[in-house]
C-alpha positions, 0 to 999 in steps of 0.5 A, spaced: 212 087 928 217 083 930 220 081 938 225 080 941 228 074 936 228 078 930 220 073 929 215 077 926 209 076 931 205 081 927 204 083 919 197 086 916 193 086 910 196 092 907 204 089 907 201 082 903 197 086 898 204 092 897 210 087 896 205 081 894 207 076 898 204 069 900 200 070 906 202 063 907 209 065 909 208 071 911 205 070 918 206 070 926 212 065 927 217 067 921 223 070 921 226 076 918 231 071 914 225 067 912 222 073 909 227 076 906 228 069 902 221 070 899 221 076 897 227 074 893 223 068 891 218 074 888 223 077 885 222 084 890 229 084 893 236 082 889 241 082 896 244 077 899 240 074 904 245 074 910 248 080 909 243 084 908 239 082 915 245 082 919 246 090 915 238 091 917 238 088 924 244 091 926 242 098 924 235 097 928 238 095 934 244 100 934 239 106 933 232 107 936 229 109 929 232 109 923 230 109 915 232 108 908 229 108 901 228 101 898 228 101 890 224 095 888 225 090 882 219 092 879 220 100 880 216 101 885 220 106 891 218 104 899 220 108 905 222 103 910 222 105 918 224 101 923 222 103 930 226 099 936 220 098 942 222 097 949 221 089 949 226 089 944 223 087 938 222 092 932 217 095 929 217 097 921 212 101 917 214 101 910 210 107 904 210 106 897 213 113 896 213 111 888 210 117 886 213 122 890 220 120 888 216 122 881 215 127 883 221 130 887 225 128 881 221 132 876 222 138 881 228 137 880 229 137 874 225 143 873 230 146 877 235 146 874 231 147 865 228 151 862 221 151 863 220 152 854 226 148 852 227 143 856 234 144 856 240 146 862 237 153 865 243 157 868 244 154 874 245 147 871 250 151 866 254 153 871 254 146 875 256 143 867 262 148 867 265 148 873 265 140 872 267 140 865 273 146 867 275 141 873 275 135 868 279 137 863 285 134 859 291 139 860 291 137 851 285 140 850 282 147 850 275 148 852 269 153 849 264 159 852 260 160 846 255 165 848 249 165 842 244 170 842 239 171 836 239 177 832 231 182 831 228 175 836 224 182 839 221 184 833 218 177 831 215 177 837 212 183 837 210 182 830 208 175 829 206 174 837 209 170 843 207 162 840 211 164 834 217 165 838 216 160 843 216 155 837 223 159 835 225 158 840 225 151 841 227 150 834 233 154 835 235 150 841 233 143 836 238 146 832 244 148 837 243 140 840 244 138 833 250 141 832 253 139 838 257 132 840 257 127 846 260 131 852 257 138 850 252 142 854 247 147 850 243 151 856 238 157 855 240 162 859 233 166 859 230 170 853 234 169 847 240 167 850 243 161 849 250 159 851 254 153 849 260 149 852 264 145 847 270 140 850 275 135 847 278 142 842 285 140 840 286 147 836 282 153 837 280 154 829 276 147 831 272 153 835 271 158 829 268 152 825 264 151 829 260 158 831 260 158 823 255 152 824 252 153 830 250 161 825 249 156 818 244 152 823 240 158 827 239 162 820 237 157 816 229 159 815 223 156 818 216 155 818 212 156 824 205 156 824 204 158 816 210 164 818 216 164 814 221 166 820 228 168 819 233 170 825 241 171 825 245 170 830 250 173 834 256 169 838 261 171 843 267 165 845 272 164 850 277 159 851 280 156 857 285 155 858 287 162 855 281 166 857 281 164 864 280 157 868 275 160 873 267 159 871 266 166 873 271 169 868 270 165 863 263 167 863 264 174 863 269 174 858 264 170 852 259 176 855 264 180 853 266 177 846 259 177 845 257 185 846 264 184 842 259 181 836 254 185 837 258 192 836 261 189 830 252 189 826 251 183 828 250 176 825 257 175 826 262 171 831 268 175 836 272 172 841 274 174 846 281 180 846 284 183 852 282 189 850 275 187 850 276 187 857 279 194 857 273 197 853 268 194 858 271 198 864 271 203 860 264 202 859 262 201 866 266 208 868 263 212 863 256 209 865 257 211 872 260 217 869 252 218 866 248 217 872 251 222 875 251 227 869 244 229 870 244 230 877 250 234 876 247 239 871 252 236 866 248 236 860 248 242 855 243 243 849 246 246 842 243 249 837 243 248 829 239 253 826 234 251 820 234 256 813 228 257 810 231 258 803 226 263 800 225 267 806 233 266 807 232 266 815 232 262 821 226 258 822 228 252 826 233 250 831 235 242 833 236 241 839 242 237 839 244 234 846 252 235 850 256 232 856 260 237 859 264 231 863 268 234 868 274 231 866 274 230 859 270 236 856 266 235 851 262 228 849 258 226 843 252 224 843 254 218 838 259 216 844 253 216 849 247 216 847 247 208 845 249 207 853 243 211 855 239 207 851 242 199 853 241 203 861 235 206 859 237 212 862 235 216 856 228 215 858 230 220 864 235 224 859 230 225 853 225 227 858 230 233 861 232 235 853 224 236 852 224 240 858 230 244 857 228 245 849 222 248 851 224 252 856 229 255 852 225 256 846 219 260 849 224 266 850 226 265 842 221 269 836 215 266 835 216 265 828 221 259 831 220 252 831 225 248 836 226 240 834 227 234 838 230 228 837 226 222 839 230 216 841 225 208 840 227 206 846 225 213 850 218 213 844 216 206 848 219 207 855 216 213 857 209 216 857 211 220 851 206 225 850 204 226 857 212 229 857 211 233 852 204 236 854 208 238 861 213 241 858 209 245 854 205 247 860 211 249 863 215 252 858 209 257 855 211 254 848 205 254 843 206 247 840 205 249 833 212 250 835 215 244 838 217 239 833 219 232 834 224 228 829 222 220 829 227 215 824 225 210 820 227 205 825 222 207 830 217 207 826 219 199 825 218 197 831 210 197 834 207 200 829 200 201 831 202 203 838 208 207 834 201 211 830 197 211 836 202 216 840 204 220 834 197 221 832 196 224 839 202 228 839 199 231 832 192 233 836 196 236 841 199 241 834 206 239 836 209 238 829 212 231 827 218 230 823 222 224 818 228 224 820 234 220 815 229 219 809 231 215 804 235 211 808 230 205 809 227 201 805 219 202 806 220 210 807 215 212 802 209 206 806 210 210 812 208 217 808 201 213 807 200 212 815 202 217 817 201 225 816 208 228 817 209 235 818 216 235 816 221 230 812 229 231 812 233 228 807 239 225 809 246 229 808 248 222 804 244 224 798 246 232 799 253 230 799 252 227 792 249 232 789 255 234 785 258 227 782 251 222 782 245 223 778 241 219 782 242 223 789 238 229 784 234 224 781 232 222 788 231 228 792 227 232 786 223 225 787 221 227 794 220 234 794 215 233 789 212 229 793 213 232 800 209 237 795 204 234 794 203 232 801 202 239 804 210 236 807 216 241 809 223 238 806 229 240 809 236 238 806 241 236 811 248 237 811 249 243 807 256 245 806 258 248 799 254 253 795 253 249 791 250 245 795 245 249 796 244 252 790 241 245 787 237 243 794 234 250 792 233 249 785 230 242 786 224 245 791 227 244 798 224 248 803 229 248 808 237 247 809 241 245 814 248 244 815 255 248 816 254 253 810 250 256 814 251 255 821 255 248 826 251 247 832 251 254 837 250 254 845 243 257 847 246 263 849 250 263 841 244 262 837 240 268 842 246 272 839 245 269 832 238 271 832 240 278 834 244 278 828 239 276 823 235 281 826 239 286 825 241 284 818 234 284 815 233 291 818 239 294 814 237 291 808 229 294 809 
């Protein structure tokens, strides 16, 4: 405390003790420029001795509290308080606030890195872009590189959560690596990383480097005793020519990078104008399939199955349109992969289950309906709860209900993939492999699972005439499909020819346009009636 003189009058034992000062000195009767010489002496205060009195003193009598912060020689932080009394005089607390400067720091370096990598989180990234944009030399160009790793999912999934921490931190090593003095790299969350790269004077510098920062992700590494090996899809843009906006510039990398995922991944794309039109067009059609649903705009087609010994009909895939209103008729391959990104196939799929069911129930009871199984509706519904309520509702045995699965479902979560298919196959409903042939482990997959069906894909029917190995190959699986007790069904049938190898190899069925395209349920409860009616002529 000191009066009205600027005399220090009163001091306790805690002020000594903090700021180590002599207690000899520091007592009743000292001025406040005698204590500020020594705590210079202590090498406690680096300031001018005049000058700051005169700032401290003015300050104090001016206002009646005032405070600051005081950054101390020996690191310390206090937080010094001055109180005006009535008498004139001023009273001054002062706090060690070390550690919760300490503290307030690493809150706020949380607040702007990721938790895992300890680089710049999308927030920091932001306030690096705006600030990099501001700053740049009109000679330069500046560069988004949005980076995202390529089957990241399916190693985390198959090798466990600690071994993708760890990849991720070696990827985020390895981009800091590839970087130069100015350049941000931040973790956007996931497995998306994105980099601003400055100081470019030709835009080739920029292809270049996207071919380092790939060569440095996919270089394999040792993780826990774990060979692990990831690729890398990478989308850029470019300011000037891309945008001189954050925002634009952000979503134009975003762009570029879809771009590159589009194109098989594991490669770079930059950002194009016509992206931008693909997108809105994109966001259109997703818009457009919201509704679809709710509209009643969805239609199932029907492509009949043959059994080549009886020569009849003895199953119909379920194959899934969109009656746009304005565009007519779309594809499946056009939109499924949408609904897939959105997840509002785990809606469609379930409406496709439904409706075949229904549809199929008023058919002969010697014919099976089969539906496709998309992996994102496989793990994001509750599949055989489905399934068991559209038969309920429908009056469908199951033995007449078939569900076609790819061999990239059965990657993906294996066990949990099993458990569910087993459970189907309790319930009767028969499974089939859809595409066989086409993955590289198809045959394992045979031995963990009892399939009812396995389709052989139309690449190795379409073959037939001119390649030995499809022969080979497909004589191959009908002797094993036999020996399994397993049905084996020719895809994509279109010649008599054709037909008469598949025959002749063991095929149980066929399927394609030599017999039937893909008929409306009304058409193929007509096709039925026809076929009925031939084999009446002929008995």
């Amino acid at each position: 405390m000191f009066d009205d003189k600027d005399n220090l009058s009163f001091c306790n034992d805690r002020y000594i003790k903090m700021y180590n000062v002599d207690p000899a000195i520091v007592k009743k009767g000292c001025s406040f420029s005698e204590l500020i010489s020594h705590h210079m002496k202590k090498d406690v205060s680096s300031n001018d001795v005049r000058k700051y009195c005169e700032k401290i003193l003015n300050r104090a009598k001016i206002s009646k509290i005032t405070s600051f912060r005081k950054n101390i020689s020996d690191g310390r932080t206090m937080h010094i308080v001055n109180h005006r009394l009535p008498s004139g005089g001023v009273l001054v607390t002062h706090e060690d606030i070390s550690q919760q400067t300490r503290d307030e720091a690493k809150i706020a370096h949380m607040a702007h890195h990721d938790a895992l990598t300890d680089l710049p989180n999308r927030t920091l990234f932001h306030i690096h872009l705006e600030k990099d944009l501001l700053n740049r030399d009109p000679e330069h160009h500046l560069a988004v590189l949005f980076i995202d790793l390529d089957n990241f999912k399916g190693i985390n999934d198959t090798l466990g959560h600690t071994i993708g921490d760890d990849l991720l931190k070696t990827v985020a090593d390895r981009l800091l690596s590839c970087i130069s003095e100015g350049d941000t790299v931040a973790r956007l969350g996931g497995d998306e990383f994105v980099i601003i790269k400055t100081k470019i004077e030709q835009p080739t510098e920029v292809a270049a480097f996207a071919t380092r920062i790939r060569e440095a992700v996919i270089a394999p590494c040792e993780l826990s005793g774990h060979h692990v090996v990831v690729d890398a899809s990478i989308g850029v843009a470019l300011a000037p020519g891309d945008g001189i906006d954050a925002g634009q510039l952000v979503k134009n990398a975003d762009m570029a990078l879809y771009g590159a995922k589009a194109s098989g991944r594991g490669t770079y794309r930059f950002f194009e104008v016509a992206m931008d039109e693909r997108m809105m067009a994109r966001r259109i059609l997703e818009l457009d399939l919201r509704k679809a649903l709710v509209n009643g705009e969805f239609e199932l087609f029907y492509q009949p199955l043959i059994n080549l010994d009886r020569e009849e009909i003895c199953s119909c895939e379920a194959l899934l349109r969109w009656n746009h209103p304005e565009n007519g008729m779309i594809l499946p391959d056009v939109f499924i992969p949408l609904a897939e990104e959105t997840g509002l196939i785990v809606r469609i799929g379930e409406w496709v289950v439904r409706t075949a069911c229904m549809q199929a129930a008023k058919w002969s009871d010697n014919v099976t309906v089969s539906v496709n199984i998309s992996p994102v509706q496989f793990f994001k519904q509750n599949l055989v709860q489905v399934v068991m309520s559209a038969l309920a509702a429908s009056g469908l045995p199951a033995r007449r209900l078939e569900i076609e699965i790819t061999e990239t479902l059965l990657i993906q979560q294996t066990e949990e993939t099993l458990a569910i298919l087993n459970q189907l196959h309790a319930l009767g409903v028969r499974i089939a492999m859809d595409d066989f042939g086409t993955g590289y482990s198809s045959l394992s997959y045979l031995q963990k699972f009892p399939f009812d069906k396995i389709k052989i894909d139309q690449s190795f029917v379409q073959g037939l005439t001119d390649e030995a190995e499809s022969t080979a190959i497909i004589r191959a699986v009908t002797g094993l499909a036999g020996g399994l007790h397993m049905t084996t069904t020719a895809e994509g049938v279109e010649t008599e020819a054709q037909r008469e190898i598949v025959t002749a190899l063991g095929c149980t069925e066929m399927q394609g346009y030599l017999f039937s395209e893909a008929k409306s349920a009304s058409d193929i409860a007509k096709l039925f009636v026809e076929q009925a009616s031939a084999i009446s002529r002929a008995a």
